[in-house]
C-alpha positions in Angstrom: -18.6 28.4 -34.1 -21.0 26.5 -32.3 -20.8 23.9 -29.9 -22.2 20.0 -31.2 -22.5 17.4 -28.6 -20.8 15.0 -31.6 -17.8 16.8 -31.6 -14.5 16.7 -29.4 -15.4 20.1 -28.2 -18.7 19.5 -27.1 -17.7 16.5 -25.5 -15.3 18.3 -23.6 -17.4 20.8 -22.3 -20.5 17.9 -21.6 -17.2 15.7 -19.9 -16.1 19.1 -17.9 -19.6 20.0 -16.6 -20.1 16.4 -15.8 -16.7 15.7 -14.3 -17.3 18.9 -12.0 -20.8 17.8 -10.9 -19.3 14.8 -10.2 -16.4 15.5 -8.2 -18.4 18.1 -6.6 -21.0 15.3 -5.7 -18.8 13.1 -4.7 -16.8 15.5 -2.7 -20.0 16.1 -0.4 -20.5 13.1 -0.3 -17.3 12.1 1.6 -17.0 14.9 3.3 -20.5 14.4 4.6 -20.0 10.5 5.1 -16.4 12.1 7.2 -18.4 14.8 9.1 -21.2 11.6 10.4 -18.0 9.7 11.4 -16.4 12.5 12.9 -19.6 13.4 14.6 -20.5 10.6 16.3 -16.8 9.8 17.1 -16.7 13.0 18.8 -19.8 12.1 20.3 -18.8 9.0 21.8 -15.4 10.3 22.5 -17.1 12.6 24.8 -19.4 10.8 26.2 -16.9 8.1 27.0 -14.7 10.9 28.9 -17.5 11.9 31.1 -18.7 8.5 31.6 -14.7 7.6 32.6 -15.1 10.6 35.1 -17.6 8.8 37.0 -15.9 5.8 37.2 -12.5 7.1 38.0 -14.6 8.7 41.1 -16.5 6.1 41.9 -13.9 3.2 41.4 -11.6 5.2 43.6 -14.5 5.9 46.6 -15.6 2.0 46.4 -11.9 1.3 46.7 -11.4 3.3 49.8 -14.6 2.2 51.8 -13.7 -1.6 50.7 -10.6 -0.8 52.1 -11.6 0.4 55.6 -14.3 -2.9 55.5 -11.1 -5.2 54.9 -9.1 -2.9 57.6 -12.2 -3.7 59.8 -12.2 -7.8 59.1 -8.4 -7.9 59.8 -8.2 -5.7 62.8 -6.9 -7.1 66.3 -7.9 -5.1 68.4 -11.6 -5.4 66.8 -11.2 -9.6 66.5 -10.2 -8.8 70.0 -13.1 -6.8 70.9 -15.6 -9.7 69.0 -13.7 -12.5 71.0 -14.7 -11.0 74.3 -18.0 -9.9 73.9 -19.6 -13.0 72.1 -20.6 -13.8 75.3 -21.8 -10.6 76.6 -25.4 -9.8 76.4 -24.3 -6.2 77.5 -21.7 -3.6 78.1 -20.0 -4.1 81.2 -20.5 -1.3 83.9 -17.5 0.6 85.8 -17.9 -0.9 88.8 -18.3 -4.4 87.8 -15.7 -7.2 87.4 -15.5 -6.9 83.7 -14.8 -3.3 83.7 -11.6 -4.2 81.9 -13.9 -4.7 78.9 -15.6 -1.9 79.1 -12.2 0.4 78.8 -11.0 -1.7 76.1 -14.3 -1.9 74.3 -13.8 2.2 74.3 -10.3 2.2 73.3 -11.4 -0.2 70.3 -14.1 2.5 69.7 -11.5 5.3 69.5 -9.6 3.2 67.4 -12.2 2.7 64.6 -13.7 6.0 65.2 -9.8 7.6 64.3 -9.9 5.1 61.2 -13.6 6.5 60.3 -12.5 9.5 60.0 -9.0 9.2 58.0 -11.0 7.3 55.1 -10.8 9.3 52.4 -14.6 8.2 51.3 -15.9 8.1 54.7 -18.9 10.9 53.7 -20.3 8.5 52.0 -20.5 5.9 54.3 -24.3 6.5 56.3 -23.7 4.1 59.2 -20.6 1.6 60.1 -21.5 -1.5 62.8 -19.6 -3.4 64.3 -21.4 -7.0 66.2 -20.2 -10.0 67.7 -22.2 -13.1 66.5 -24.1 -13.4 69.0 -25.9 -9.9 68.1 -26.0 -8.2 71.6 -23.6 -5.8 71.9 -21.8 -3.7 68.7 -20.3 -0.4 67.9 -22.2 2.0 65.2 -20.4 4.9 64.0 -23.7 6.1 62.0 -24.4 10.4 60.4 -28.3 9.4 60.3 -31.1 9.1 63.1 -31.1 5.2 63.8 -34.2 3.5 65.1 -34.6 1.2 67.2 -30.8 1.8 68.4 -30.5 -1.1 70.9 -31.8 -3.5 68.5 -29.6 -2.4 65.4 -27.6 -5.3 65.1 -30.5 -7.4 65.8 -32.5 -5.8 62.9 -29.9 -6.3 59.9 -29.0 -10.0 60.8 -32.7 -10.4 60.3 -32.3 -8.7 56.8 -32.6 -11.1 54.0 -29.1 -9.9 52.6 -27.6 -11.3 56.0 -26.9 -14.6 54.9 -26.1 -14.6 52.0 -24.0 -11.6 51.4 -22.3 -13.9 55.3 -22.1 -16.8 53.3 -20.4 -15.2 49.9 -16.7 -15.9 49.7 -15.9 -12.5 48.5 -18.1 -8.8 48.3 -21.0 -9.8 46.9 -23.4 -6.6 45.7 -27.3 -7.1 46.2 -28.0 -3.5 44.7 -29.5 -0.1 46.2 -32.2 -0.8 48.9 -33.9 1.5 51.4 -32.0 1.7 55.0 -33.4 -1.0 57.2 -32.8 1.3 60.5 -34.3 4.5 58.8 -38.4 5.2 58.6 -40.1 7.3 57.1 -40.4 9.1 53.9 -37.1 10.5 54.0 -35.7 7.3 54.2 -32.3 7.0 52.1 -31.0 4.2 49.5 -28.2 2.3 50.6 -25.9 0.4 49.3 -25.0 -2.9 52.3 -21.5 -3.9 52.3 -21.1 -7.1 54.9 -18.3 -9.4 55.6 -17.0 -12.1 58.7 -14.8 -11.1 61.1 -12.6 -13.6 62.0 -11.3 -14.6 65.1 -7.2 -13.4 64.8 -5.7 -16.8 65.5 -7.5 -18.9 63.6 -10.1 -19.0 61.0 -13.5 -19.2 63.3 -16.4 -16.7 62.8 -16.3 -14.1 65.7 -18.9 -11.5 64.5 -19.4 -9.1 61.5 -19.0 -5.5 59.7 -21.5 -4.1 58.3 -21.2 -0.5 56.4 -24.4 1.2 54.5 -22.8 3.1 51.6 -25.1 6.0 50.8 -26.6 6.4 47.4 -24.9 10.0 47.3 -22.1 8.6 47.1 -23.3 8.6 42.9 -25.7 11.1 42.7 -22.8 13.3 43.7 -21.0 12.8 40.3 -24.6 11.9 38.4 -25.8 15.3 38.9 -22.6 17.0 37.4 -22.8 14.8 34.5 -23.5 17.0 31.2 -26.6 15.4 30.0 -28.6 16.4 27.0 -32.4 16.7 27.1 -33.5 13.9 24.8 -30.1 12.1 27.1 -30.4 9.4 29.5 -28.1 7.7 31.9 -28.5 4.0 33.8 -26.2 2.9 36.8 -25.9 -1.2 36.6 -24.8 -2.5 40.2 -25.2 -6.3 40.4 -28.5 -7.3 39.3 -30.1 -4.0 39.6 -30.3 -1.3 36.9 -30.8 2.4 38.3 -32.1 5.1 35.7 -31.1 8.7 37.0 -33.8 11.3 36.7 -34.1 14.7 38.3 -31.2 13.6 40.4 -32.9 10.3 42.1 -32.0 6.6 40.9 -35.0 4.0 41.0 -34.7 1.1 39.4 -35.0 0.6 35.4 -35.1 -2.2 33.1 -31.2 -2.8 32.3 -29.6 -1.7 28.9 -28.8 -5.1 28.3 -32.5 -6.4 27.7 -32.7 -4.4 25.1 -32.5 -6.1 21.5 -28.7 -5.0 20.0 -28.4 -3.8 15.9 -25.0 -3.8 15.9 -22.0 -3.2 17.9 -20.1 0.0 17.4 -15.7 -1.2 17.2 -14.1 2.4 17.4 -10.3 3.1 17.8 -11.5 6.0 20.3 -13.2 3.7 23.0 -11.3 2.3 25.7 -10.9 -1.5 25.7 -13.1 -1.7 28.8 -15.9 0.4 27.4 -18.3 -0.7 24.7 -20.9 0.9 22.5 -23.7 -0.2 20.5 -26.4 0.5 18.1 -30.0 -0.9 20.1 -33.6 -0.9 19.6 -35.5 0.6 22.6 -39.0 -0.4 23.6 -40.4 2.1 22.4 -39.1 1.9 18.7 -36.8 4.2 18.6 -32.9 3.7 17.4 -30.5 4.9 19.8 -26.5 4.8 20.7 -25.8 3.4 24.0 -22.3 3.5 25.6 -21.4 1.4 28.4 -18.1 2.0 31.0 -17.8 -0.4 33.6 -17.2 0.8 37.4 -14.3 -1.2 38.9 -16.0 -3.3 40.9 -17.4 -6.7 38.7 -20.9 -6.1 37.8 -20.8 -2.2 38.1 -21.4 -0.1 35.1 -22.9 2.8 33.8 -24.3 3.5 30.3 -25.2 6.4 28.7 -28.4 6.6 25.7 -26.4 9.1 23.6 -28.4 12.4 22.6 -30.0 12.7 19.3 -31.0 16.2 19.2 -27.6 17.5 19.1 -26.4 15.5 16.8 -29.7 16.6 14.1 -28.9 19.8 15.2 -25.0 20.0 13.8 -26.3 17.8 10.9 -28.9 20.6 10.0 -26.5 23.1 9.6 -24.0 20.5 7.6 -27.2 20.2 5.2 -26.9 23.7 4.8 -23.2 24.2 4.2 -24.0 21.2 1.6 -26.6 23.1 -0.3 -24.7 26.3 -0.4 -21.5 24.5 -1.5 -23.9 22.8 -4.5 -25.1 26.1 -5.7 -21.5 27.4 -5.6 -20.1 24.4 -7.8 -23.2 24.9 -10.1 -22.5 28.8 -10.3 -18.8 28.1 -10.8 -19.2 24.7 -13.4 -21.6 27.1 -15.4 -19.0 29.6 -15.5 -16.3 27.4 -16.1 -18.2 26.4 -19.2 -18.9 29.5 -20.5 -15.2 30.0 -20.2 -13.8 26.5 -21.9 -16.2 27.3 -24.7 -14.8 30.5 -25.6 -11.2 29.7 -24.6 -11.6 26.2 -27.0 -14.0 26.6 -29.4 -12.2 29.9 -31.2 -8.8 28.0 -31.5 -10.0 24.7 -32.9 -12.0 26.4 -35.3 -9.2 28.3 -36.7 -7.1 25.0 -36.7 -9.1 23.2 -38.4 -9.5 25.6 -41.2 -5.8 25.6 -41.8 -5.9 21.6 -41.5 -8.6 22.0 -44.2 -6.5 24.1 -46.4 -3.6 22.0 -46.1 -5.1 18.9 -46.8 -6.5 20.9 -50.0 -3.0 21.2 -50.9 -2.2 25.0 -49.3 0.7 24.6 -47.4 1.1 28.3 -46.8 2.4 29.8 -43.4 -0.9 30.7 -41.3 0.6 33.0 -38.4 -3.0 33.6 -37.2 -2.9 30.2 -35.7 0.0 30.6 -33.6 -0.8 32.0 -30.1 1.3 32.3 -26.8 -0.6 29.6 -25.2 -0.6 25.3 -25.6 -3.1 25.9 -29.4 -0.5 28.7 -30.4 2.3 25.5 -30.0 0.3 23.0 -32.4 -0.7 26.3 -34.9 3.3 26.6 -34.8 3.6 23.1 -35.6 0.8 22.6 -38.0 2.4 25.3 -40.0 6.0 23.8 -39.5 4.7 20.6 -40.7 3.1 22.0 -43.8 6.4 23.9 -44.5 8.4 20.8 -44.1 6.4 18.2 -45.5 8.1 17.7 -48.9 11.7 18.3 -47.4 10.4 15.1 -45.4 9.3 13.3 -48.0 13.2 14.0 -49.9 14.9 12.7 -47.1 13.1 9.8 -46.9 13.0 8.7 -50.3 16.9 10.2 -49.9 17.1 7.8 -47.0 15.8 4.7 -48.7 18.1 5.1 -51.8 20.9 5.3 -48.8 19.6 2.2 -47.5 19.4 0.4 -50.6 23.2 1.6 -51.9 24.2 0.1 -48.3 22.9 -2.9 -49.3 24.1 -3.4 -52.5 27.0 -1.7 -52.6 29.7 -4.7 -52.4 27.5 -6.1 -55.8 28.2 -2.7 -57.4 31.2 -2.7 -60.1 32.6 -0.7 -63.2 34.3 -3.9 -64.7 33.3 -5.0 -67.9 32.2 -8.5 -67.2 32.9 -9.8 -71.2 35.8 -8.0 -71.2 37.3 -9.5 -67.8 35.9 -12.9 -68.2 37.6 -13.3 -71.9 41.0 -11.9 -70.1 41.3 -14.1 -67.6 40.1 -17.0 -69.3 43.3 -16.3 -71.5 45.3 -15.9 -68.9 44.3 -19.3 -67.3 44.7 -21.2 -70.7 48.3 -19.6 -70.9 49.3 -20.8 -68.1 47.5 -24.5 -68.3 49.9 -24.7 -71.7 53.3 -23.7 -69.7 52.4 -25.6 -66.7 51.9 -23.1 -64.8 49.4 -24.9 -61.9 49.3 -21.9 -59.5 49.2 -19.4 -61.6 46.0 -21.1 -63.5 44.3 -21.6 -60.1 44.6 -18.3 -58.9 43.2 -16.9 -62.2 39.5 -19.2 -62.3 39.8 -18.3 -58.2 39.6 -14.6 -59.3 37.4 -15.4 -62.2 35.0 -16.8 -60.4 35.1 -14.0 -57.3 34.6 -11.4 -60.3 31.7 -13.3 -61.4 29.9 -13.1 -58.0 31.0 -9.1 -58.3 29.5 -8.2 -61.4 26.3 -11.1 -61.8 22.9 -10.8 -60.2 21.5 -7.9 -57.9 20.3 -10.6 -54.9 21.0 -9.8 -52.0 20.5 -13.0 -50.3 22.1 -16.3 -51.2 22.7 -20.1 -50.0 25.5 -20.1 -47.4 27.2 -22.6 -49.9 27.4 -20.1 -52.4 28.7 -18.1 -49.7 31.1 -20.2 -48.6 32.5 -21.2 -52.1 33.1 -17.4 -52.2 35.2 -17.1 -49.6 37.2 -20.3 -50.7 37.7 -18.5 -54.0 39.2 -15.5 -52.1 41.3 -17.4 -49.7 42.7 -19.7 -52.5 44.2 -16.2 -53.8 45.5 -15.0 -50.4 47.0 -18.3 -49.8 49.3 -17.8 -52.6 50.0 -15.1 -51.2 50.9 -15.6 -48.3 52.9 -18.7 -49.7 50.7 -21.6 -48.0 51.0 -20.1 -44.5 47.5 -19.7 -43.4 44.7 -22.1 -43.4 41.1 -22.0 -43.2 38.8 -24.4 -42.1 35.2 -24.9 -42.0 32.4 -26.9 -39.4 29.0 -27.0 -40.4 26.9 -28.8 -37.7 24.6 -30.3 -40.2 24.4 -30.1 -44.3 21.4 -28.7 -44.1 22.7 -25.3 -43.0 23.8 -24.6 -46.8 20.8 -23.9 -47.4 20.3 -21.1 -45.5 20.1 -17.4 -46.5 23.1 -14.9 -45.8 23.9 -11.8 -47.5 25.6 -12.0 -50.5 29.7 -11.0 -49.5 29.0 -11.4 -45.7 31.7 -13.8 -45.1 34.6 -12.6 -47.1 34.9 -8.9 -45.1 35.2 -11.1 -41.9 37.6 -13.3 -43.0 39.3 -10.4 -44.6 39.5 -8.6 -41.2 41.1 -11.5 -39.9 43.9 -11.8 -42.7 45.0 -8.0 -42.6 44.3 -6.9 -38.9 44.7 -10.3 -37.2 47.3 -12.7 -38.7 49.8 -10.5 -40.6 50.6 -8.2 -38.0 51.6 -11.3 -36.1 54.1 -12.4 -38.5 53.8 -15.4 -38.3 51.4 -18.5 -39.4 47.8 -18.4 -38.7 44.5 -20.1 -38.7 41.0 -18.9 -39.8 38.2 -21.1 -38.0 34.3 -21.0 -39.4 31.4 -22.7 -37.3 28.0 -22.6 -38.7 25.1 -24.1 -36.8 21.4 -23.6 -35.8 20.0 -22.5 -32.3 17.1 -21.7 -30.6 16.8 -18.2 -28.7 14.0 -17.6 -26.2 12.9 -14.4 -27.7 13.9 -15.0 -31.5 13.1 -18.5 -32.0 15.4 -20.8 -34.7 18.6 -18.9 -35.4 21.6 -19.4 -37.3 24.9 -18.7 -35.8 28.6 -18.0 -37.7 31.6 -18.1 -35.8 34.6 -16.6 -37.6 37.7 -17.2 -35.2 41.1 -16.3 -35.5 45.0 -16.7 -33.6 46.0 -13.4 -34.7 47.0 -10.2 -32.3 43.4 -9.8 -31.2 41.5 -6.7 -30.1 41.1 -4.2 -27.5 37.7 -3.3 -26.4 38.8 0.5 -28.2 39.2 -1.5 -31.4 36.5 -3.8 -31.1 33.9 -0.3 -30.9 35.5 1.1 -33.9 35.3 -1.5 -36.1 31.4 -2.6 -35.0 31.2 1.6 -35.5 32.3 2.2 -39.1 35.2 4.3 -37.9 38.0 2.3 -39.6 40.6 4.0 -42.0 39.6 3.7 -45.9 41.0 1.1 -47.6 41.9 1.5 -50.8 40.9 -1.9 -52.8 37.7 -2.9 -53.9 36.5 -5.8 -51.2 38.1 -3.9 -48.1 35.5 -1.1 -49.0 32.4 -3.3 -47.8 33.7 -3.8 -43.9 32.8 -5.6 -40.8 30.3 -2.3 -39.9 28.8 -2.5 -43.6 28.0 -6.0 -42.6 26.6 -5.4 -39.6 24.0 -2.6 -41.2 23.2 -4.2 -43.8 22.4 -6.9 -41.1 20.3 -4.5 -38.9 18.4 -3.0 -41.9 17.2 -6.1 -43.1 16.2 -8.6 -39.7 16.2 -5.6 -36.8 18.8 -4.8 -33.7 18.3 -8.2 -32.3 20.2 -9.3 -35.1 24.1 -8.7 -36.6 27.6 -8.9 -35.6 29.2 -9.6 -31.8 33.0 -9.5 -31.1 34.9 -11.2 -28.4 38.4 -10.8 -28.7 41.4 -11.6 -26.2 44.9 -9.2 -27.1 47.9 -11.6 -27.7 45.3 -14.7 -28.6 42.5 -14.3 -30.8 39.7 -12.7 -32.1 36.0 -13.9 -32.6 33.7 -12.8 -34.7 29.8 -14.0 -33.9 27.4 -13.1 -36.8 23.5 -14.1 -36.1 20.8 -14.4 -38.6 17.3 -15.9 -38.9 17.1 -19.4 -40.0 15.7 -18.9 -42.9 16.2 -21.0 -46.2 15.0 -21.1 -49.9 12.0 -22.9 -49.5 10.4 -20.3 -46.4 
């Protein structure tokens, strides 16, 4: 059978083949938007751990020489040394009368030379000098050929960086500049630390330190850095920006000139380190990660590689195309397969539907395979097997329904016959004075009537009402005048509502037999009728039937509301409290019918609800 796109099977095959395209599409997709995210989180990730190499290094070299620079402002012996030489315009000689400073000026040398050497950094630290203020004399600890030796101190108070760096109230970086004492072409970058040192007792100006840090002191970690070819990296220190190329720094334009897309917020980077999306000078879109250096102004920032990252996407592309010609290869066979597996069974179903609906409601065992079509052939052919036993019981079920309800109006008297009786009977008694006896008969006369006239089911609650006075006139006799029954209607216009016809009596009924005459003694029948509103069911009307019998158990309250009383054996006790209740249910629904609240030893209380409903609705 083939295949139309209007049918349910061809929409099934054109929704599978879709749906797979689709999820396989989307599947790509996210898996290629995760991969980019991956990617360049791994990217940055990395770079961001080499980058935090550097500045674990450098942060803990800088700390080391800044250490020994503080060592060297706070020193004694080396405020001492500055104290007594300010005046000096040169070193003592042996034999002179200041020899004194000459031995202490080499046991301050020692001293500084020992402290040289224990610094952790010191390699990186070109020359160390020492000067009182007034410039003449100073110690150099230096691992470069110095020139102009005798002038050194001289030659960097004359610097422009003298001042100011003097004059700064903390370290104060100026940036990478060529030695001042070096010439030549082999002459060095360095970076000048300078800072007072103050006279030990008091706050004066006694002379200054001044180290050169070299720019190895970088390059050393720079050139083990893993950089990619289309990579670059920048060292910020200050207000100078150093790019590093074939293992040199010279000075660049600073990352932070250039114009910023967007910044990157990862959960990867370090709260210190920040990354951004930036528009180079030359066009180009690039990643830039910065890490600062410890020091305030120091950073370093890395343009992340592009080629790498094309180069893993490239072979993504290609796991991406091969994965698409899989899902097509496997949706194509997939729909081969649905066709085959679908198209055969509904075929063969709908024949069978066709045949039944034809009026063949033969067993079809061809239908009925081991798989989810074999359970609705099974059930097709159940169905068609058990259709008119269906039908019975239903019709069966409705005849139930209707001898439920109008079962109490059901009777085998002749009504003539009865009427004519009693009507004697009354008449006899009238003549002999027989007042109770004539009372009792037109009570029964009339209770008869409502037995034997008209099939409705639903009637005025007056009518109702007089029908339960006619049967309690007759109970009263006897019972000899020892129960009572009264009645509370919270408005006149409730007679006028609908109740089933001989709804009342089996109430009250219950209360006589199972209620008041066990107790032995004299009782009372109360009945409250009046209107409410209920959230759910709007206007209701609500009977209360209460009595001061012996009351109920919870046991006795289920099996009366359940129909599983003993069979009585006169006419009214037949239709009882769960015949009520049914007929009840069947006609308004489960929200409506009988409730029972009973207390052992006190009373019992019977709560019937119905829709306000009257003659006119």
């Amino acid at each position: 059978m083939r295949c139309f796109p209007g049918t349910i099977r061809g929409r099934i095959m054109a929704c599978t083949a879709a749906l797979t395209l689709l999820t396989a599409l989307l599947t790509i997709t996210a898996c290629s938007a995760v991969f980019q995210y991956f990617l360049k989180e791994s990217q940055l990730q990395s770079a961001e751990y080499n980058l935090q190499v550097i500045q674990s290094n450098v942060s803990a070299d800088m700390e080391n020489i800044l250490n020994f620079t503080q060592w060297c402002g706070s020193s004694a012996d080396i405020s001492q040394y500055m104290k007594e030489f300010e005046d000096q315009t040169r070193m003592p000689s042996i034999s002179s009368e200041d020899s004194r400073l000459r031995t202490m000026a080499l046991r301050t040398y020692e001293q500084l030379k020992e402290k040289y050497h224990n610094t952790h950094s010191s390699a990186y630290i070109s020359r160390l000098l020492l000067s009182p203020a007034n410039c003449c004399n100073y110690m150099q600890i230096s691992d470069t050929v110095a020139s102009n030796t005798s002038q050194a101190a001289e030659m960097i108070s004359r610097q422009p960086f003298f001042a100011p760096l003097m004059e700064a109230g903390d370290y104060q970086w100026i940036g990478l500049i060529p030695d001042p004492l070096q010439t030549g072409a082999s002459q060095e970058l360095i970076l000048p630390i300078l800072r007072p040192v103050y006279n030990q007792f008091n706050s004066d100006i006694v002379g200054w330190a001044y180290l050169a840090v070299s720019e190895q002191m970088f390059l050393d970690y720079l050139n083990t850095f893993p950089l990619e070819e289309d990579a670059s990296i920048y060292l910020t220190i200050g207000p100078c920006t150093y790019g590093f190329s074939q293992g040199r720094l010279s000075r660049s334009p600073s990352p932070s000139s250039w114009e910023v897309i967007s910044q990157i917020q990862s959960p990867t980077l370090d709260p210190s380190t920040s990354a951004a999306n930036v528009l180079l000078p030359d066009g180009s879109r690039r990643t830039l990660i910065t890490c600062p250096l410890g020091q305030e102004g120091w950073s370093v920032t890395q343009i992340l590689s592009t080629h790498s990252r094309r180069a893993q996407q490239q072979i993504y592309l290609s796991v991406i195309a091969c994965s698409l010609l899989l899902v097509g290869l496997v949706g194509a066979g997939l729909y081969a397969m649905l066709n085959r597996m679908i198209n055969r069974p509904v075929g063969r179903l709908l024949g069978t539907m066709e045949n039944i609906s034809k009026g063949d409601f033969s067993r079809d065992s061809s239908i009925e395979w081991e798989d989810e079509f074999g359970i609705i052939g099974r059930g097709i052919n159940q169905m068609s097997e058990n259709v008119v036993s269906l039908m019975d019981k239903k019709v069966e079920a409705e005849k139930h329904k209707k001898d439920l309800e109008y079962q109490i109006l059901q009777s085998q008297i002749n009504p003539h016959f009865l009427y004519n009786t009693l009507n004697s009977i009354k008449w006899m008694a009238t003549i002999q004075n027989a007042s109770g006896i004539a009372e009792m008969t037109t009570a029964l006369a009339r209770l008869m009537k409502n037995v034997s006239k008209g099939r409705t089911a639903l009637i005025p609650l007056k009518e109702e009402l007089d029908l339960v006075n006619d049967y309690f006139l007759i109970q009263q006799y006897r019972y000899g005048g020892s129960i009572t029954l009264e009645y509370s209607l919270a408005s006149e216009d409730l007679n006028q509502c609908l109740i089933h016809r001989f709804t009342l009596q089996p109430i009250v009924e219950n209360a006589l037999f199972h209620g008041i005459e066990p107790k032995g003694c004299a009782g009372s029948i109360r009945i409250l009728c009046e209107s409410r509103e209920a959230e759910a069911l709007g206007q209701i009307l609500v009977i209360t039937v209460t009595d001061n019998g012996i009351g109920m158990t919870q046991e006795t309250i289920n099996r009366v509301l359940s129909g599983n009383e003993p069979p009585a054996a006169d006419f009214f006790r037949q239709v009882g409290v769960n015949n009520v209740n049914q007929r009840i249910r069947y006609e308004f629904g489960e929200a409506y019918g009988i409730s029972i609240e009973s207390e052992p030893g006190s009373y019992t209380s019977m709560r019937i609800t119905l829709p306000y409903q009257t003659e006119g609705i």
